[in-house]
C-alpha positions in Angstrom: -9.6 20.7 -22.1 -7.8 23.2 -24.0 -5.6 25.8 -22.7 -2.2 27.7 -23.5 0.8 28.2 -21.6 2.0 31.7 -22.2 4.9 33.8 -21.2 6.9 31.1 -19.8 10.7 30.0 -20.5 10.4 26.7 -22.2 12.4 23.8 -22.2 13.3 22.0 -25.2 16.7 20.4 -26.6 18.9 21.4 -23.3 18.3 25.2 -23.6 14.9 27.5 -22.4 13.2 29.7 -24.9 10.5 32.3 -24.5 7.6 30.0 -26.5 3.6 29.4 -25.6 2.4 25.6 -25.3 -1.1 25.1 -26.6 -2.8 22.4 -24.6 -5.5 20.5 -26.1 -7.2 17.0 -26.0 -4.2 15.8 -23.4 -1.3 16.8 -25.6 0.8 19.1 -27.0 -1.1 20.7 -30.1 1.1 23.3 -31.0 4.3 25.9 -29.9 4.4 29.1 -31.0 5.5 32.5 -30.7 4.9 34.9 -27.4 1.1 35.8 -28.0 1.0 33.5 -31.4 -2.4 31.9 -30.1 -5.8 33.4 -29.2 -6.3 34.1 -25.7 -8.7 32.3 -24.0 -10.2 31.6 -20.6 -8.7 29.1 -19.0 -4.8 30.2 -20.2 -2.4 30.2 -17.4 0.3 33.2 -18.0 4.0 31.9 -16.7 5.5 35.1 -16.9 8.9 34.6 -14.9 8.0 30.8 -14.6 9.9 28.4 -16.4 8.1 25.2 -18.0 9.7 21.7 -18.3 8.9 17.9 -18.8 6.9 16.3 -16.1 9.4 15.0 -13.9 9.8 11.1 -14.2 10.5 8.6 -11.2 11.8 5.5 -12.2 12.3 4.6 -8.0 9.6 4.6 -5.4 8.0 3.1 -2.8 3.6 3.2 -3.3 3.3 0.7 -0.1 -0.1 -0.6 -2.1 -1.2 -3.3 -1.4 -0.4 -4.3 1.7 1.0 -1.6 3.4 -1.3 1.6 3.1 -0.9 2.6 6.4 3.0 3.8 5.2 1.9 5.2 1.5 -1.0 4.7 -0.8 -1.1 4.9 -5.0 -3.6 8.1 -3.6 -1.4 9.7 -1.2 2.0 9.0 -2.5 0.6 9.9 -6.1 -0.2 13.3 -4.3 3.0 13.7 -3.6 4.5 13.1 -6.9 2.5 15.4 -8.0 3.4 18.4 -5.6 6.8 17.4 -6.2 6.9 18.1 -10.5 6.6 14.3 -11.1 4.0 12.9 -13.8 5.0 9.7 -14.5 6.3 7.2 -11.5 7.3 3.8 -11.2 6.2 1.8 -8.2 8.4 -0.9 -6.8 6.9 -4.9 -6.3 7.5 -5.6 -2.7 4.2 -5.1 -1.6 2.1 -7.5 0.2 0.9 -9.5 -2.0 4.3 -9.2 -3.9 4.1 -8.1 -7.6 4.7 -11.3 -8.9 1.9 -12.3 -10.6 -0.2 -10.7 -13.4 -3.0 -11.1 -11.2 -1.8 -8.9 -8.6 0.0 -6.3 -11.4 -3.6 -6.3 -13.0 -5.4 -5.3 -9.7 -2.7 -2.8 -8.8 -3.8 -1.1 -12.7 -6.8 -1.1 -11.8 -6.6 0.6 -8.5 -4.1 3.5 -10.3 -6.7 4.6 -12.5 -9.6 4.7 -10.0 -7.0 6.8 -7.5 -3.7 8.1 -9.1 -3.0 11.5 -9.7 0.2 11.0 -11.7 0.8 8.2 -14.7 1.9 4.9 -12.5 3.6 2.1 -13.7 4.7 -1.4 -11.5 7.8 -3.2 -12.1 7.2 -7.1 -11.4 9.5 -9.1 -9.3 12.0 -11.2 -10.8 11.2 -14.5 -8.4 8.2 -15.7 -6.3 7.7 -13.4 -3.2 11.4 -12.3 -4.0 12.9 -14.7 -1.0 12.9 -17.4 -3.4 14.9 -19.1 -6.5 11.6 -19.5 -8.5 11.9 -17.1 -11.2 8.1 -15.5 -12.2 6.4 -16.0 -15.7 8.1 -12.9 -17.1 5.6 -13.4 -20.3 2.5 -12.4 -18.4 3.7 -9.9 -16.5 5.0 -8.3 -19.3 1.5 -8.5 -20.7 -0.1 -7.3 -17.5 2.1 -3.9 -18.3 4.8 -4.1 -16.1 8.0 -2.3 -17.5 10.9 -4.0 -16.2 11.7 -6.9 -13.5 13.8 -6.3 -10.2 13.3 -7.6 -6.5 14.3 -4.1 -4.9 14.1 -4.4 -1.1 16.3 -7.4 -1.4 19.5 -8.5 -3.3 19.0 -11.5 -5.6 21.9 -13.8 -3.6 22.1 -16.6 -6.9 24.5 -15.5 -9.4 22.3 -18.6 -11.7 18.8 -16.8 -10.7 19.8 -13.9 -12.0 21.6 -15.2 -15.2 18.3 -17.0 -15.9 16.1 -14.0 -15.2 18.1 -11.8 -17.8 17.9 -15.1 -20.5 13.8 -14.5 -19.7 13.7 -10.8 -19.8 16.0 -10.5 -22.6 13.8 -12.5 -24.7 11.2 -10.0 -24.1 13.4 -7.0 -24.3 12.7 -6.4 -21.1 15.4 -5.1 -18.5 16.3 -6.8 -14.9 16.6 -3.8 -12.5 18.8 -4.7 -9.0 19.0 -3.1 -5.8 22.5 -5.1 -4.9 23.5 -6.2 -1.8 25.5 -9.5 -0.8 23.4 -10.8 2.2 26.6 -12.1 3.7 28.3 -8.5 3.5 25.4 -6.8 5.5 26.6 -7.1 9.0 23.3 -6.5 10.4 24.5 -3.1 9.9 21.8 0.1 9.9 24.4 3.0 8.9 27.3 2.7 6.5 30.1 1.1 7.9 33.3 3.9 8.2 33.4 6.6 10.9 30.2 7.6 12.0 29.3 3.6 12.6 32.6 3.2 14.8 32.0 6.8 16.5 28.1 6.6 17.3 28.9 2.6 17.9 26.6 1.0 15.4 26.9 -1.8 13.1 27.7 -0.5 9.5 27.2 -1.8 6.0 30.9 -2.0 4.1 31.1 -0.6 0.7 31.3 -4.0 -1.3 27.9 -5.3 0.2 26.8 -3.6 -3.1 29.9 -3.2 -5.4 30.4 -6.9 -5.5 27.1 -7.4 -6.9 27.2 -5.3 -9.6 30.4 -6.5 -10.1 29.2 -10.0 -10.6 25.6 -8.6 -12.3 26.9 -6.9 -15.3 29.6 -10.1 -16.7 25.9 -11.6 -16.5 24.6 -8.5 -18.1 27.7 -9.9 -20.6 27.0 -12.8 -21.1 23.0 -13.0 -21.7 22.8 -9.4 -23.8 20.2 -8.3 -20.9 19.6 -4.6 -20.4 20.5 -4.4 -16.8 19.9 -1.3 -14.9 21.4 -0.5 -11.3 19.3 1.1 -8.4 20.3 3.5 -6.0 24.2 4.0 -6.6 25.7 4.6 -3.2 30.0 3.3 -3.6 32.8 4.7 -5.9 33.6 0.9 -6.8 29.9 0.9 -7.9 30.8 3.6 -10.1 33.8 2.4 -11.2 32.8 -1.0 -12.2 29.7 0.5 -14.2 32.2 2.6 -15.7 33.9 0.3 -16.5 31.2 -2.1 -18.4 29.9 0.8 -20.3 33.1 1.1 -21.5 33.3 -2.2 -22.3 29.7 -1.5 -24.1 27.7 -3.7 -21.9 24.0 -2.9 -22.0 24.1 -0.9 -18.1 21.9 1.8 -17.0 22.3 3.7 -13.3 20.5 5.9 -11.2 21.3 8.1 -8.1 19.0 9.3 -5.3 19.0 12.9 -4.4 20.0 12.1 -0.6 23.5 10.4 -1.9 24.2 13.1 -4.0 23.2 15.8 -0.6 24.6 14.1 2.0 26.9 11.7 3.2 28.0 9.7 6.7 29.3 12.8 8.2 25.8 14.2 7.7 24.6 12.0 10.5 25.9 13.8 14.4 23.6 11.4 16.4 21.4 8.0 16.1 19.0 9.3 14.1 16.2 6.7 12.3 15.4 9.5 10.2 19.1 9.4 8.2 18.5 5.3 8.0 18.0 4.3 4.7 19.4 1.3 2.4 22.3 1.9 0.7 23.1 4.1 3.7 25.0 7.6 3.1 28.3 6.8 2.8 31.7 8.7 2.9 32.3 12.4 1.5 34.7 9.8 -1.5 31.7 8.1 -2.7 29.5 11.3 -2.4 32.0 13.2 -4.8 32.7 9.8 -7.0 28.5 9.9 -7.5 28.6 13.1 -8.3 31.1 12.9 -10.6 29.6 9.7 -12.0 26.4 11.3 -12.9 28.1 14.3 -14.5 30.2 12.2 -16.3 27.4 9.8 -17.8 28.2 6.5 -16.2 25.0 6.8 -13.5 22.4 8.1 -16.2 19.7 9.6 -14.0 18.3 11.1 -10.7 15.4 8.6 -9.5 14.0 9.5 -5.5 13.9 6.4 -3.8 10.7 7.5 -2.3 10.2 5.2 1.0 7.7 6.3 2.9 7.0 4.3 7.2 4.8 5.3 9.4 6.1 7.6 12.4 5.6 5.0 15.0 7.9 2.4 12.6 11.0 5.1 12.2 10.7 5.9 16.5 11.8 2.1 17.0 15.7 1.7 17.6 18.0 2.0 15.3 18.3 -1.6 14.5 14.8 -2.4 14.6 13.5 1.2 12.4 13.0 0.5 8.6 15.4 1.7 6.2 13.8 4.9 3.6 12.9 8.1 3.9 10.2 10.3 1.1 11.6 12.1 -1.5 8.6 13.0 -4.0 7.7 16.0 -2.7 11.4 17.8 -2.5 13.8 16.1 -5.0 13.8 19.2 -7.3 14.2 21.9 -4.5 16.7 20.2 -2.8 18.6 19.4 -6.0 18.2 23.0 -7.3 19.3 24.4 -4.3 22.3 21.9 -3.6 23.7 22.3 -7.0 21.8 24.6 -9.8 22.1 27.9 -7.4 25.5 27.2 -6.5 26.4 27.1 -10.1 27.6 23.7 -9.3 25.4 22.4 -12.4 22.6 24.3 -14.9 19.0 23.9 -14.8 19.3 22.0 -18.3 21.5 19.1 -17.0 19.2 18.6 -13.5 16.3 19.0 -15.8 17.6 16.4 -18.4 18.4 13.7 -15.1 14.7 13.9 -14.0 12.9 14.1 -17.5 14.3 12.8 -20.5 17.6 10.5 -19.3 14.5 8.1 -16.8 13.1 8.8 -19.9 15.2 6.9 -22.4 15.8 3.9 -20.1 12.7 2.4 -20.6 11.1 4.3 -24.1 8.9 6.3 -22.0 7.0 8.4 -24.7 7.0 11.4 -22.1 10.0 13.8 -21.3 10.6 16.2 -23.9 8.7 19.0 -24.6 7.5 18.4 -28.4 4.3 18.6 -30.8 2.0 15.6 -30.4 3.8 14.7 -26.9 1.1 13.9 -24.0 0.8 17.2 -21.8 2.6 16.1 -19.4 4.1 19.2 -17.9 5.6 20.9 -14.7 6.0 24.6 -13.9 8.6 25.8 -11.9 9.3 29.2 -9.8 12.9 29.6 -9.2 12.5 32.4 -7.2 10.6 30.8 -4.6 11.7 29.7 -0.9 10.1 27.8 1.7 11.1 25.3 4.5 10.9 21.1 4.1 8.4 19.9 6.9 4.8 19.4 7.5 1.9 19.0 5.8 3.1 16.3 3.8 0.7 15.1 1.0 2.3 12.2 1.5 1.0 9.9 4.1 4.5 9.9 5.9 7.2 12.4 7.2 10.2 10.7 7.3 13.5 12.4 6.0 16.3 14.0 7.5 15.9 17.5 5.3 12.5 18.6 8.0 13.8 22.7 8.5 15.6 22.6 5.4 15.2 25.8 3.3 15.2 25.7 -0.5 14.7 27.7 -3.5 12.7 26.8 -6.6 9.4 24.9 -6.3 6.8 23.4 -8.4 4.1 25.5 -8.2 1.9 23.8 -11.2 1.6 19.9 -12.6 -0.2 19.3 -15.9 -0.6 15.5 -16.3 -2.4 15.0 -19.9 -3.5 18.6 -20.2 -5.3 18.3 -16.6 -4.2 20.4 -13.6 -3.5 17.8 -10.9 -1.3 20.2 -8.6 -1.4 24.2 -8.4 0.6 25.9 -5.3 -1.4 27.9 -3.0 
């Protein structure tokens, strides 16, 4: 397929210039000049549009195997797709658990008959990540997984995890952590401050995931691992991985949108749809994210994407799983939040969801530039419309359903092919 981009503001090196992209054989053959290239029939004219990276998730939820009746590599590919992402990163804790080349192997296998998007799977870091029995890192490296982590779940041995960043640094491979001290959960379902004391529900302190990472990057130390931090959610998070950058230990961060949007006083009544893990927590941590991410110390924007069936989320409170989606409305709500505001520019949102995910793992994808796969998202800033139903993905559940925002994907060009065009 070969096609040119024309008219458009392009991003490339943190600013937008009028340029055309020609698109051929699934890359980038050539930038040029407003009207440099021959018109032909298949060129898509951007006029007022502007053209960036294909966004990249390093953080979601595909629910397959095991659980398609949540998400599917199809439906929630479908979704990345709508939402500007090209390239995502499924998590392991599926059913069978990704902790096997067997199972990582089958899960390639069922991307490329059904993806829309480029997927990758992490691997665990131990057996059905409830155990001390680390996985053959070797072979699921060579199955193409990118990095190791047991996101759901906190890994609760300070030796597992030492031992798992000997393995993976061997391979120059990173251990990714969702952190949480089992022993500091409290059976809680919100974060534990004032809306858990006013709407009388157990809450989740701060430290359940500071002292983790407080413990995770001396190990980080220690073994020379790359260690990279899920879902920052606590200004002690931020200030320890401050803190160890500083202190140039290897430590990468991301931030999901809904901890940058929202926080505890977000949340007026028991709501499943505002339960997620970490939880939103007070308007301090909100700003000290913010600020984080501004600053450098959390390095990029990554979704979180969790998507449950209806019928899971209308359970109690206690008994509801913790997520919601995120795919489909990360950029809008972003933009909105913070880029019309004047709060941020385009170019640093754009940078947290291309070529920052980007650079944690060597993705070759993320910057606009000769030779580069086409992978490629078009934006209209100028367009509005209200979060809710039809979802492409296979589930609804997130508190932003009403929620009006302004700039939206409107194309997605995954090596040179249209996989997404607004209607």
């Amino acid at each position: 397929m070969e096609f040119t981009l024309k008219n458009g503001l392009v991003y490339q090196n943190g600013i937008f210039t009028k340029v055309d992209l020609h698109i051929k054989d699934g890359l980038i053959a050539a930038i040029g000049s407003p009207n440099f290239f021959k018109a032909s029939a298949g060129d898509i004219d951007c006029k007022n549009l502007h053209i960036v990276p294909g966004f990249i998730d390093i953080h979601v939820h595909l629910r397959e195997p095991g659980f398609e009746h949540k998400e599917t590599i199809a439906s929630g590919s479908r979704a990345a797709a709508k939402g500007g992402f090209t390239t995502i990163c499924a998590m392991p804790n599926t059913n069978p658990v990704m902790d096997s080349a067997e199972v990582v192997e089958k899960f390639y296998i069922q991307a490329a008959k059904t993806a829309k998007v480029h997927v990758r799977t992490y691997a665990a870091i131990t057996k059905a990540l409830k155990t001390d029995e680390l996985v053959d890192f070797e072979k699921l490296k060579a199955a193409g997984c990118i990095a190791f982590t047991n996101d759901g779940v906190g890994v609760q041995t300070a030796n597992t995890m030492y031992q798992a960043m000997h393995d993976a640094k061997k391979l120059n491979m990173a251990v990714v952590a969702h952190c949480e001290d089992n022993s500091l959960i409290w059976g809680g379902a919100v974060h534990y401050g004032d809306v858990s004391k006013r709407l009388d529900i157990r809450g989740i302190p701060n430290i359940c995931e500071s002292v983790q990472i407080a413990r995770d990057v001396l190990l980080a130390e220690a073994s020379g691992c790359h260690y990279h931090v899920c879902h920052v959610s606590t200004k002690e998070s931020v200030r320890v991985i401050r803190d160890a950058k500083k202190a140039g230990i290897h430590v990468s961060a991301e931030v999901s949108p809904h901890h940058l949007i929202l926080s505890e006083g977000d949340i007026t009544t028991v709501n499943t749809a505002f339960k997620m893990n970490p939880p939103l927590r007070s308007k301090a941590d909100r700003a000290a994210l913010i600020a984080g991410l501004e600053d450098g110390t959390i390095d990029c924007i990554a979704t979180d994407h969790a998507p449950h069936h209806e019928d899971e989320k209308a359970q109690d409170i206690d008994k509801a799983p913790f997520g919601i989606i995120g795919l489909e409305d990360a950029f809008s709500l972003l933009y909105t939040e913070f880029v019309l505001t004047q709060k941020w520019t385009l170019a640093q949102l754009i940078s947290w969801l291309t070529e920052k995910p980007a650079a944690i793992f060597n993705f070759n994808t993320g910057t606009l530039e000769v030779g580069k796969p086409a992978d490629i998202t078009i934006l209209d800033l100028s367009k509005s419309a209200k979060i809710g139903k039809p979802f492409a993905s296979l589930a609804s559940n997130t508190p932003f359903i009403g929620k009006k925002v302004t700039g939206l994907p409107v194309q997605t060009i995954v090596s040179g092919e249209i996989v997404y065009k607004r209607k």
